[in-house]
LUMDODREN-910646 format. One record per residue (C-alpha): y, z, x; residue in three letters; residue number from 0. Coordinates in Angstrom, 1 decimal, decimal comma. Last residue first. Layout:
BEGIN
<atom Y="Y" Z="Z" X="X" r="Ala" k="NUM"/>
...
//
This chain:
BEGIN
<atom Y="32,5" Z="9,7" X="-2,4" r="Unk" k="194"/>
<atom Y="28,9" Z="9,7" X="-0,9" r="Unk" k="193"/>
<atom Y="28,2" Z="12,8" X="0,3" r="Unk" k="192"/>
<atom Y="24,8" Z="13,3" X="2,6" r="Unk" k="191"/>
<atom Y="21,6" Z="14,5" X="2,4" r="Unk" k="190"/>
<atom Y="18,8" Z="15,2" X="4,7" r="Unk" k="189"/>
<atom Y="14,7" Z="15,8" X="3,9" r="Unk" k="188"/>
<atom Y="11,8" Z="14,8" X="5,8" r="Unk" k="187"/>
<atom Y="8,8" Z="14,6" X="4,4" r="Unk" k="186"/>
<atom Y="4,9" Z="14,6" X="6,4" r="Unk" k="185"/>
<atom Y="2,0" Z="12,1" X="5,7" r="Unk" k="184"/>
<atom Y="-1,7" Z="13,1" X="5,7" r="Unk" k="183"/>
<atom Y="-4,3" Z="12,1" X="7,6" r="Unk" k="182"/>
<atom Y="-6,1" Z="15,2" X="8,7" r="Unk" k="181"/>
<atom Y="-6,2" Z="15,3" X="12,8" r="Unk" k="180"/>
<atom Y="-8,5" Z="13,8" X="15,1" r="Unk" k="179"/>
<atom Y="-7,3" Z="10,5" X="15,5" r="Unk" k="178"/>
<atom Y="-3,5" Z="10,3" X="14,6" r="Unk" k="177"/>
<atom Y="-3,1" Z="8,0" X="11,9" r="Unk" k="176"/>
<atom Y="0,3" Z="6,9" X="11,9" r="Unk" k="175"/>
<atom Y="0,6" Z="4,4" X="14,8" r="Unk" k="174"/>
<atom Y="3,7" Z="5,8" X="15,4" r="Unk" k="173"/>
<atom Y="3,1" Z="9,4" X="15,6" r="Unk" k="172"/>
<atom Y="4,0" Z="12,2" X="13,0" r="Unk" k="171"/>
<atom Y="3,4" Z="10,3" X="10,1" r="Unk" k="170"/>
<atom Y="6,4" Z="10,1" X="7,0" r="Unk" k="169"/>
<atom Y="7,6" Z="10,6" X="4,2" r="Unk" k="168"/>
<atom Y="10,9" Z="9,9" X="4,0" r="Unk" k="167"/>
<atom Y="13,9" Z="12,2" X="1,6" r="Unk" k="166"/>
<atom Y="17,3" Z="11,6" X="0,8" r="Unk" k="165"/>
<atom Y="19,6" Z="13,7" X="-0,7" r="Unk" k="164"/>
<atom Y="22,7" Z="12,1" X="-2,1" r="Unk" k="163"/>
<atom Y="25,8" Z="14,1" X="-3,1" r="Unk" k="162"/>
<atom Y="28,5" Z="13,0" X="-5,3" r="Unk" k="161"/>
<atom Y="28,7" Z="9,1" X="-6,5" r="Unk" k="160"/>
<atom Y="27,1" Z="6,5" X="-6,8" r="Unk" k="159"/>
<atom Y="28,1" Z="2,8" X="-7,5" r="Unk" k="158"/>
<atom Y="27,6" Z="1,3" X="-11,1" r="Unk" k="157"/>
<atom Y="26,1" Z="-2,1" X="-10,6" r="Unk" k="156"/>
<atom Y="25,2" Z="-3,4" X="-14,2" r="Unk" k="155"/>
<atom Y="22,0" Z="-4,6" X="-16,1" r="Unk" k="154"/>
<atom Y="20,7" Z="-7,7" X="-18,7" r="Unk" k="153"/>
<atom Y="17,0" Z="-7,6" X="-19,8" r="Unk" k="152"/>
<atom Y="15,8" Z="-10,9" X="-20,5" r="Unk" k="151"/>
<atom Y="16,2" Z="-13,6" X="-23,3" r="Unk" k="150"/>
<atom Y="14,2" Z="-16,8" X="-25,1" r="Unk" k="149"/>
<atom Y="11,0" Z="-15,8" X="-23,2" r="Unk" k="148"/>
<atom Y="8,9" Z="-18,9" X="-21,2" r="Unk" k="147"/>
<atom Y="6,1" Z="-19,6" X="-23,6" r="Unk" k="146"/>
<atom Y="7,3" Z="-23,1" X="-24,4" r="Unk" k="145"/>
<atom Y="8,2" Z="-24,0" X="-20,9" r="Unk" k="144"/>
<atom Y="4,5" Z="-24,3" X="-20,2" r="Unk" k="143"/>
<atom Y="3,5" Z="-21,9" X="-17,6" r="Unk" k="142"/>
<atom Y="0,9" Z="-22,8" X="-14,9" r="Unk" k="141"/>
<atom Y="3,5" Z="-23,5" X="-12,0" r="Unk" k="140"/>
<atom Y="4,9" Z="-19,7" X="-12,3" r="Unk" k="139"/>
<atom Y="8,2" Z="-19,0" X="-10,0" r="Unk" k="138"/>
<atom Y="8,9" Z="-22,7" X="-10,7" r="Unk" k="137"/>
<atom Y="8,5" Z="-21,7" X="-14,5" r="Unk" k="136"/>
<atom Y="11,3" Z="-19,2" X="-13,9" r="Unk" k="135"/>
<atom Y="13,9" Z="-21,7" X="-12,6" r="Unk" k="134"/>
<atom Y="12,9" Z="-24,1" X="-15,2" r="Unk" k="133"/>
<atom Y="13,4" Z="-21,5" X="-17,6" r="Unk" k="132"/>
<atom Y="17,0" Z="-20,8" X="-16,3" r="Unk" k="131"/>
<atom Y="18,1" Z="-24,4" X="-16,5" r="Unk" k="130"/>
<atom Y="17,6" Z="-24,5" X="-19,6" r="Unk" k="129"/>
<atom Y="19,7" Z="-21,2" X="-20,1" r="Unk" k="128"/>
<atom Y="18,1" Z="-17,6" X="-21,0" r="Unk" k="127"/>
<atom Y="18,7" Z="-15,3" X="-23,7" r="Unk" k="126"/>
<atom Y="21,1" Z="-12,2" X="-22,4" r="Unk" k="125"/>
<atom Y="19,1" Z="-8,6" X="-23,7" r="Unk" k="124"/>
<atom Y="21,1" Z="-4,8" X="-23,9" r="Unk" k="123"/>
<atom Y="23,3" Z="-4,0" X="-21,1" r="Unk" k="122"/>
<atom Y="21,2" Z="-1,5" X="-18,9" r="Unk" k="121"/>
<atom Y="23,6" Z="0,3" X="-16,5" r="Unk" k="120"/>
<atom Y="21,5" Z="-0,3" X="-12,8" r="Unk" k="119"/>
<atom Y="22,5" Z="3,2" X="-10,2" r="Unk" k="118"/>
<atom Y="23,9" Z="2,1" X="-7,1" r="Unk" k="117"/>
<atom Y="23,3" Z="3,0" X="-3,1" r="Unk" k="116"/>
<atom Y="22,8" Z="-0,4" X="-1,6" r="Unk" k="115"/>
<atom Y="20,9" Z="0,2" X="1,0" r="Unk" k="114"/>
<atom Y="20,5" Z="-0,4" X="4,8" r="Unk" k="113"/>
<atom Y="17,3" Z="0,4" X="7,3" r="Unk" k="112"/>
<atom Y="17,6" Z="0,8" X="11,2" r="Unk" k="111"/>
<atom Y="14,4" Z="1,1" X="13,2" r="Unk" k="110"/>
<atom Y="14,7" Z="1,6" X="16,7" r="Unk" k="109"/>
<atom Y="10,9" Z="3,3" X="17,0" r="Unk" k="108"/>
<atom Y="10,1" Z="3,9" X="13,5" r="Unk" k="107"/>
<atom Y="6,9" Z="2,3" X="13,8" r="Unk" k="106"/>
<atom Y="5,4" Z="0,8" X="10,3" r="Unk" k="105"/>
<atom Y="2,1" Z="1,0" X="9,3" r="Unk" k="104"/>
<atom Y="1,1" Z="-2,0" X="6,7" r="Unk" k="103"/>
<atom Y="0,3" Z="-2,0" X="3,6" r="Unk" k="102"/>
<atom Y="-0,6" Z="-5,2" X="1,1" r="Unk" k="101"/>
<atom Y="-1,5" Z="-4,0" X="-2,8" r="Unk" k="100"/>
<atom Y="2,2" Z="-5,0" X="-4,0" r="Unk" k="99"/>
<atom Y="1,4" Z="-8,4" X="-2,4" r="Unk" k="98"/>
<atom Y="1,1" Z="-10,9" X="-5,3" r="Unk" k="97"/>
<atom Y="4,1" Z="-9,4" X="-7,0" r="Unk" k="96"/>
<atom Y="5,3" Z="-12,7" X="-8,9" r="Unk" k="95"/>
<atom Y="8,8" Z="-12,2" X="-8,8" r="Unk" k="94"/>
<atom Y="10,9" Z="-13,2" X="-11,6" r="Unk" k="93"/>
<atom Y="14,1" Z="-15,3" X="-11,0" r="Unk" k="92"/>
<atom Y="17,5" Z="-12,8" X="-10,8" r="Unk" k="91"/>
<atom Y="20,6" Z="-14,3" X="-12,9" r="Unk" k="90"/>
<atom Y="23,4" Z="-13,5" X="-12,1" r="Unk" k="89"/>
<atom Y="26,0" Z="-11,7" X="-14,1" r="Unk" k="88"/>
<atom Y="26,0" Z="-8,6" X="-12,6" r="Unk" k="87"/>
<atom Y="22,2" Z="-8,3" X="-12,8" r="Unk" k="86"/>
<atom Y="20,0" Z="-10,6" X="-15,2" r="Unk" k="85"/>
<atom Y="16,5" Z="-10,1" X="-15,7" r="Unk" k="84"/>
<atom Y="13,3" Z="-11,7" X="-14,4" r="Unk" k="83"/>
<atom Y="10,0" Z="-11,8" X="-16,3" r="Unk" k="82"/>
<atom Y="7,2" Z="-10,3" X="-13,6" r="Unk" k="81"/>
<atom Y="9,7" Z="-7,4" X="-12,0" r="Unk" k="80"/>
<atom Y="10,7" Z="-6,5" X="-16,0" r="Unk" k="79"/>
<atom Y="6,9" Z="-5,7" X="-16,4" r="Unk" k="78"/>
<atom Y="6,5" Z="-4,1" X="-13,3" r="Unk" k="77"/>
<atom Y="9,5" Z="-1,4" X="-14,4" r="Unk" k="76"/>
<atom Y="13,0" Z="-1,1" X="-14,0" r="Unk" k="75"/>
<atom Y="14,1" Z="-4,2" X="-12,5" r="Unk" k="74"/>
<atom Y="17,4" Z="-3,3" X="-11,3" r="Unk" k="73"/>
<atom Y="16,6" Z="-3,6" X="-7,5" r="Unk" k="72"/>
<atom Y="14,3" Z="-2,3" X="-5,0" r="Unk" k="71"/>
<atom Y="16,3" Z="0,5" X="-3,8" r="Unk" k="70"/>
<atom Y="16,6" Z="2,6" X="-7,1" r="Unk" k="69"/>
<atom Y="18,4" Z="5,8" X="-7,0" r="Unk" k="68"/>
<atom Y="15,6" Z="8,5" X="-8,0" r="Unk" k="67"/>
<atom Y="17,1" Z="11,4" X="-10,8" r="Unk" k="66"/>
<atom Y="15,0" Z="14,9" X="-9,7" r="Unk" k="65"/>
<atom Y="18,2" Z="16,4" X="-9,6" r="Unk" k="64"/>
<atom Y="19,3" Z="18,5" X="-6,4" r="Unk" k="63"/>
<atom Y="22,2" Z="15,4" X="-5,9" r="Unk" k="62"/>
<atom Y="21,1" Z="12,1" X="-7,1" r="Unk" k="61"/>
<atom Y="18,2" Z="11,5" X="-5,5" r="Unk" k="60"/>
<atom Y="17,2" Z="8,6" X="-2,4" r="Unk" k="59"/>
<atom Y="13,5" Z="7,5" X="-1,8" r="Unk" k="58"/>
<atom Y="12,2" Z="6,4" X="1,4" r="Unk" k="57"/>
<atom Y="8,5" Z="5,2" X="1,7" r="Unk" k="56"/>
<atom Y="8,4" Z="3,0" X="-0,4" r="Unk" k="55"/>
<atom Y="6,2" Z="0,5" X="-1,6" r="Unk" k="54"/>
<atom Y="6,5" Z="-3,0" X="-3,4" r="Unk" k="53"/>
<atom Y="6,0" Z="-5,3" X="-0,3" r="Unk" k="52"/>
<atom Y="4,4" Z="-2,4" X="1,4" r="Unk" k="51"/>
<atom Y="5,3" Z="0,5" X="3,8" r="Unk" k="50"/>
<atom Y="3,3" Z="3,1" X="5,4" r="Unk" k="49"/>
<atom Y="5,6" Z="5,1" X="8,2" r="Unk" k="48"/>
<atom Y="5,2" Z="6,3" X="11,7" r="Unk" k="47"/>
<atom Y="7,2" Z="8,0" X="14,2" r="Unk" k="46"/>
<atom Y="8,2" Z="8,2" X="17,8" r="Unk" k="45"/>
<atom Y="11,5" Z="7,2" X="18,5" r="Unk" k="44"/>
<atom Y="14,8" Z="8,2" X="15,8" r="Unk" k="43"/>
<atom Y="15,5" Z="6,3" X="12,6" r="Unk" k="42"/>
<atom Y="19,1" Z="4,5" X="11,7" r="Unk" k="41"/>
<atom Y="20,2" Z="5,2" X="7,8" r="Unk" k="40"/>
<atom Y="22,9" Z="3,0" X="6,6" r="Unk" k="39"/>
<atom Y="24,0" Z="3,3" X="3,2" r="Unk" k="38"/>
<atom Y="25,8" Z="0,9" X="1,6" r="Unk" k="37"/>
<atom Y="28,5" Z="1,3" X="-1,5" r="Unk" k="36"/>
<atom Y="30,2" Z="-1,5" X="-0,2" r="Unk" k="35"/>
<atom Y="33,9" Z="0,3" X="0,4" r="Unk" k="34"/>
<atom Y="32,3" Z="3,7" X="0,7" r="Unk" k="33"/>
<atom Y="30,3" Z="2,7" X="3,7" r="Unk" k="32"/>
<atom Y="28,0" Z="5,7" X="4,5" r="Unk" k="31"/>
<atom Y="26,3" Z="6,2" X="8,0" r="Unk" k="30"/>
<atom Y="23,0" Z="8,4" X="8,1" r="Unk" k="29"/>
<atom Y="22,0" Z="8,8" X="12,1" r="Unk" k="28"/>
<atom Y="19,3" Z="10,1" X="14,7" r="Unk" k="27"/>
<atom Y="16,6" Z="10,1" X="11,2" r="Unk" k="26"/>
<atom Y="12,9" Z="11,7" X="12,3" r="Unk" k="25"/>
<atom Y="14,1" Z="14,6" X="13,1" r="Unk" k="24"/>
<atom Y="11,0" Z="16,6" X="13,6" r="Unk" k="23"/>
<atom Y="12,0" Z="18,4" X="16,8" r="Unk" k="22"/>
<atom Y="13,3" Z="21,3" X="14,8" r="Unk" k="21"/>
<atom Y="10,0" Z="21,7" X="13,3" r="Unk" k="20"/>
<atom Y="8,0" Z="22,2" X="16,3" r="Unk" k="19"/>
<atom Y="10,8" Z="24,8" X="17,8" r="Unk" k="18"/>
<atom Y="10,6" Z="26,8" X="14,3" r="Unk" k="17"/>
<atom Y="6,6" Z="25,9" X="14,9" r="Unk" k="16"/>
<atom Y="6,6" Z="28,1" X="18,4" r="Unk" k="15"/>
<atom Y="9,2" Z="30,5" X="17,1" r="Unk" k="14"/>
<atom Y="6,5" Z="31,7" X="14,5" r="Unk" k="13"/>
<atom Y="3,5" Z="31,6" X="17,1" r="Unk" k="12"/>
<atom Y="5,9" Z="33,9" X="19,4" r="Unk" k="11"/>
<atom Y="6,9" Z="36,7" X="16,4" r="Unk" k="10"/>
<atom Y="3,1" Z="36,7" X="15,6" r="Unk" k="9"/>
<atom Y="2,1" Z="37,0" X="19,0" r="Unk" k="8"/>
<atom Y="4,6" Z="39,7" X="19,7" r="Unk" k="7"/>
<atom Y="3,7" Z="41,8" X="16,1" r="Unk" k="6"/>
<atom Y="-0,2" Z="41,3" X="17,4" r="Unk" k="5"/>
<atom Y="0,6" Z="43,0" X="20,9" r="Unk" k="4"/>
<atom Y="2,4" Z="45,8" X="19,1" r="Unk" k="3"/>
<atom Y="-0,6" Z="46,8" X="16,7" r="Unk" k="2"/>
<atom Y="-3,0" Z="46,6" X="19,3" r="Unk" k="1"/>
<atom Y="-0,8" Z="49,2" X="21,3" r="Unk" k="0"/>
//
């Protein structure tokens, strides 16, 4: 009789979280342009993210690979954020990255985010123009045009294609930190084809 009564609670606790974790859609709607190569993704009511100037809280893969589609830019490391670089034939000034340690919680509530969805071909090195350094000494007052670099990293646009999963991490209520239970954030997972 014991035995019975615990397979019923069981079978009710486990249909109790299938319920909780089918309410967890934290994304109403992904919309894919293919003629821009932009990604819309529009965020349901009642949820929380942490995101900062050089955070993220939504990362996009290349099908079941562990290959991340970059949303911040070309710039493919901190180093190449600080010094500028070249994409499709313009030039991008560096940034300075004073507030990569700022975070701030972020509701979801009507929240709708768009990305490019490309991949950044590396070229090889383009030397900079006159013009160019002066641009990038505005970005940083203190350097003498003389130790500006003669050339930065030069990348292409190729668009993606095949299946995108994307994944947010995220906290259960808005203001993220729900008192009285661990803090810790949760992931959501969807994909989508982009062809």
């Amino acid at each position: 009789m014991k035995k019975k009564t615990l397979i019923i609670l069981v079978a009710a606790a486990l249909a109790v979280l299938e319920t909780s974790c089918e309410e967890q859609e934290i994304v109403s709607s992904v919309n894919y342009d293919p003629a821009t190569f932009e990604v819309e993704i529009v965020f349901a009511d009642g949820f929380g993210v942490i995101a900062g100037e050089c955070s993220r809280y939504i990362t996009f893969f290349i099908g079941d690979t562990e290959t991340v589609i970059p949303i911040h830019g070309a710039a493919s490391s901190l180093q190449e954020l600080w010094t500028g670089h070249y994409l499709d034939g313009e030039f991008v000034p560096p940034e300075s990255g004073d507030r990569c340690d700022q975070m701030e919680c972020i509701s979801l509530a009507g929240l709708v985010e768009s990305y490019s969805l490309v991949t950044y071909k590396y070229l090889g090195e383009r030397s900079l123009t006159a013009e160019q350094k002066v641009e990038y000494a505005h970005w940083y007052s203190e350097t003498p045009l003389d130790s500006i670099p003669e050339s930065v990293s030069e990348y292409m646009s190729v668009p993606v294609k095949g299946t995108v999963k994307v994944e947010v991490k995220y906290w259960s209520v808005e203001a993220c930190f729900d008192e009285g239970k661990k803090d810790a954030f949760l992931i959501y997972e969807t994909e989508f084809l982009a062809e």
